[in-house]
N, C-alpha and C positions, 0 to 999 in steps of 0.2 A: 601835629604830625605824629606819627605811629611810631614809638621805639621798639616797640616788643621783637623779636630777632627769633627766627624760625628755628635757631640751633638750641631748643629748650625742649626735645627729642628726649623718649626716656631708653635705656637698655633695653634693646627686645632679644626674646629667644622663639623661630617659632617653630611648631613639631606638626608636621601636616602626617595623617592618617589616611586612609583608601575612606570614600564615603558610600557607607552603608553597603548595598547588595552590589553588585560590580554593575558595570554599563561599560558596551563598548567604549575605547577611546576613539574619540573622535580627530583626525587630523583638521585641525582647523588654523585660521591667523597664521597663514603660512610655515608651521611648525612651532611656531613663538609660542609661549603660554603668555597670559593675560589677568593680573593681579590686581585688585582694588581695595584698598583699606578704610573702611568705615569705624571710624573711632566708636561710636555710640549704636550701636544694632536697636531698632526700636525704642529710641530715646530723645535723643536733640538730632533731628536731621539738618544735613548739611544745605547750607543757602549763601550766596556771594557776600559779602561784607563790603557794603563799599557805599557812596554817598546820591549817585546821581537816581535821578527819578527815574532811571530804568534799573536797579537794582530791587529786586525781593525782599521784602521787608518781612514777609513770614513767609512759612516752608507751606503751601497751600496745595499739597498732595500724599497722598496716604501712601504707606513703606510697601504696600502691594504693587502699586502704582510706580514706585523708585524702584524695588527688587527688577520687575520686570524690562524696564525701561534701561537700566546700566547692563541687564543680560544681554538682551537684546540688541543693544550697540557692542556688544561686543567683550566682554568680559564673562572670562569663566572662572577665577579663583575669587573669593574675597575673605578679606582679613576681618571677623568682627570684633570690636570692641564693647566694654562693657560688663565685662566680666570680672569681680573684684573676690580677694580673698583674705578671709579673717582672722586673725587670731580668736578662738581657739582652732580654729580647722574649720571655720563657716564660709562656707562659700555662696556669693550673692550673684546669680546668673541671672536668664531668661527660661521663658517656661520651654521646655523640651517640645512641644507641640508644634511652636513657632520656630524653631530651629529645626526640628523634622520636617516641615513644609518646605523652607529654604531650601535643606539640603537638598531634597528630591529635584528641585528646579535645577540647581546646582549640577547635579548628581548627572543629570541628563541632558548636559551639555560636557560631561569627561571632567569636570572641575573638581575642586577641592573647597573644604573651610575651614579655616583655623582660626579659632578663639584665642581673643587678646584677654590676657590674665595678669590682673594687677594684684602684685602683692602687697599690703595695709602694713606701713610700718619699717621704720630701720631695723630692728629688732627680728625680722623674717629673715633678713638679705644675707646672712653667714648662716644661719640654719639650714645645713645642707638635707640634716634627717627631712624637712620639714618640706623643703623644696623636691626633694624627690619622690616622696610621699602624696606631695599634692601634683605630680606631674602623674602618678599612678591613679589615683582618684579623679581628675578629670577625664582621664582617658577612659574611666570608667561609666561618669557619671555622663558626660556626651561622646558616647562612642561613634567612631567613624568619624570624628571633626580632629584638625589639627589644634596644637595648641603655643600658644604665644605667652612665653612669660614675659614680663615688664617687672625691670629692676629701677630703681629711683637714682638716679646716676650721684645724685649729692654724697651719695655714701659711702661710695667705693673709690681707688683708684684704678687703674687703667689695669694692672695683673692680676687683681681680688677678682675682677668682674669677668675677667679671659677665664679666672680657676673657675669659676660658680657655671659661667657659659660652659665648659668643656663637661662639667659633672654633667649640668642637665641635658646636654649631647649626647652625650652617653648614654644616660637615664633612658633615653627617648630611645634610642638605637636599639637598645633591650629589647622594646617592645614590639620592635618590628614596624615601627613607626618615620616618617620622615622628616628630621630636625634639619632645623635653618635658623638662621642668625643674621643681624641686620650690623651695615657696615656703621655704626656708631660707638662709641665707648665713653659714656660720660655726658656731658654735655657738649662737645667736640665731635665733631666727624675724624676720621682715621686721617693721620699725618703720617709720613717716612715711616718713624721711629715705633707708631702704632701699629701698623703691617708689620716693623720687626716683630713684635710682642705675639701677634698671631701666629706668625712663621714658627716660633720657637717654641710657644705652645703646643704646636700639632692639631690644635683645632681645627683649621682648615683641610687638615687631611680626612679628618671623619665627620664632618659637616655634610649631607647631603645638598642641601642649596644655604646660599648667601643672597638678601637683595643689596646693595651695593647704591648708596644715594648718590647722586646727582645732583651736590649741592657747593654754593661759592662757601669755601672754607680755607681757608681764610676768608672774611666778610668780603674783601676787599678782591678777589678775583672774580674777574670780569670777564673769564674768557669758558668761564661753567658751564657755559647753553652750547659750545662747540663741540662739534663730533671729538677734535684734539684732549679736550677735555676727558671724555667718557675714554676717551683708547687710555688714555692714561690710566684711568681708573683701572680699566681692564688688566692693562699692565701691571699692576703694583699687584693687585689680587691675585693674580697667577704664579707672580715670585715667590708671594708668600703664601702659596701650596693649591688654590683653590684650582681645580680646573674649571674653563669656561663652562661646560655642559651647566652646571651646577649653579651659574649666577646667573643674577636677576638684576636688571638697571633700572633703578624707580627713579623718578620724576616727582618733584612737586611744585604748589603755587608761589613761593616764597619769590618777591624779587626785590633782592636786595640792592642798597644806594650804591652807587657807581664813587671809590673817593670818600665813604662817607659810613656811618654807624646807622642809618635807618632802614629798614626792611616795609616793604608793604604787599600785596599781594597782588595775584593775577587779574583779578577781577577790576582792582583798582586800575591799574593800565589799560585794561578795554574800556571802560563805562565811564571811568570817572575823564580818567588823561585824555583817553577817546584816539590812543595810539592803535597802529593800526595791527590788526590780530597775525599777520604774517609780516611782520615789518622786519628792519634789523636787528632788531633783539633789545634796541635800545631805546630809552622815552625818557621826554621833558612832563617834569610833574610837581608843579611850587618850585620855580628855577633848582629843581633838584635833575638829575638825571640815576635812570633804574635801569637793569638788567633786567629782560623777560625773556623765557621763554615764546618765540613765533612759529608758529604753526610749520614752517618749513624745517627747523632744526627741532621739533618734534618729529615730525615724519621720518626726519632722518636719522633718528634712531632704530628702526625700521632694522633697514640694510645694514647697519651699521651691527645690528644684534645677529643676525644672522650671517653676517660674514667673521664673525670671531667665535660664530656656534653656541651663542649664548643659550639660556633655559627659558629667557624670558625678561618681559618688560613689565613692570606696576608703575601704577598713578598712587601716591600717599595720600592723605586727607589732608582736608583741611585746617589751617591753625588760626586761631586765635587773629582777626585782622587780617590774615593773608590768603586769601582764597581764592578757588575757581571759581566761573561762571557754574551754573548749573549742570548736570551733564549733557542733557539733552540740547544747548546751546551749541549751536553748530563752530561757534567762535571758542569754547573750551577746549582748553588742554585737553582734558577728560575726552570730547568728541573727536577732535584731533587724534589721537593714539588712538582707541580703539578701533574708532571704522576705518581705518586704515592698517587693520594688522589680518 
């Protein structure tokens, strides 16, 4: 059985920019915007992780082929990963040509992209010279794309990481660019005491958007996949300064044991448990019982975003053992949310 635990999330920061030439915006997905985070852009494509002989054993279609196909169901932002940065100031991206292609598709659905940007090293994480420098530099080097920094949570604690988030807030706002920051801090999703730390901050005051996870945190709640759930979330975020317009409700595969320390993913509850895609929320699997996300309390995030004025809904990647169906799988989360926004 799978111990690995989906709260192994690193710090993100991400700063979205207008792409390239203007294009009208489009009102589309009911006014909702529509987020999708691709850890690896033109690298390891994402595929189910799971045991039964209807599960994918290699990713058998070209990133032409996937760009088009997640657009086309329904997604207009995406999050790329992939992007690393080095001491001394090297930075290891993709070729400009194939992110000029992207965008234009991008571009011509009203969307956005922001590149995930990992910083190489403890030793980066308090060099603020260095971190703002290299937030001026990418915005240079891919202009018109946003930009996602990734901090390594092992190194900070919870107010180091609040001061480093707020400079590169800043940093970003300078440039007439649009920063956002993801409801995590460390290895931990936000508890009570972590919304104080934001509150007191003021970061949430000059944050342009927040995505805001949708994850059992404590491992041990069970009641994460209910609309009760997300209004809470809604709730706490707004006390501590955010307004709704500005947040974002991401979802991911992770479904954690009911009772219990093990996590496994979505795909493993379709294919393997062979539990049913809109069921309870709940599945027997090795006399274990999981938490899933079901197609119905997907959808009803929906309504659910749009009567509290939300900015929007994303789907996270994939982790390590715990993943969607493909997107194209009518029975995916992934397909679920989208064609239905």
């Amino acid at each position: 059985m799978r111990t690995a635990w989906c709260l192994s999330h690193l710090l993100c920061l991400t700063f979205a920019g207008s792409i390239g030439p203007l294009f009208p915006t489009r009102k589309v997905h009911s006014g909702l915007e529509s987020y999708k985070y691709i850890p690896s852009a033109w690298g390891r494509k994402e595929i189910p992780s799971c045991w039964s002989h209807q599960c994918p054993h290699s990713a058998n279609f070209t990133w032409d082929f996937y760009w088009d196909q997640i657009l086309k169901l329904g997604v207009r932002n995406l999050v790329l990963g992939g992007c690393k940065f080095y001491v001394p100031g090297k930075l290891r991206c993709w070729r400009r040509s194939k992110l000029a292609a992207l965008k234009e598709r991008v571009a011509s659905r009203g969307g956005k992209i922001l590149v995930d940007l990992d910083f190489d090293g403890p030793f980066n994480l308090f060099n603020e010279t260095l971190i703002v420098n290299t937030i001026h530099k990418l915005s240079k080097y891919y202009s018109g794309v946003g930009i996602r920094v990734t901090y390594g949570p092992e190194y900070f604690d919870k107010r180091s990481m609040v001061k480093i988030l707020k400079l590169a807030v800043e940093t970003v706002n300078k440039l007439n660019m649009i920063s956002a920051i993801r409801s995590e801090l460390g290895i931990n999703y936000l508890g009570p005491s972590d919304w104080n730390i934001l509150k007191q901050s003021g970061l949430l005051r000059i944050v342009k958007l927040m995505f805001v996870d949708v994850v059992a945190w404590p491992k041990r709640t069970p009641l994460f996949i209910t609309d009760k759930f997300s209004e809470d979330l809604i709730a706490n975020a707004t006390r501590a300064g955010l307004d709704t317009d500005r947040m974002i409700l991401q979802i991911n595969p992770c479904t954690p044991q009911i009772n219990g320390d093990d996590t496994m993913g979505y795909a493993n509850m379709i294919l393997d448990a062979h539990c049913d895609p809109n069921g309870n929320g709940t599945c027997k699997f090795y006399e274990m019982y999981f938490n899933y996300f079901p197609q119905h309390l997907i959808k009803s995030k929906i309504p659910l975003a749009k009567k509290h004025g939300l900015h929007g809904l994303s789907m996270d990647r994939n982790y390590p053992e715990q993943t969607d169906l493909l997107p194209w799988d009518q029975r995916s989360m992934f397909y679920t949310l989208f064609t239905n926004m």
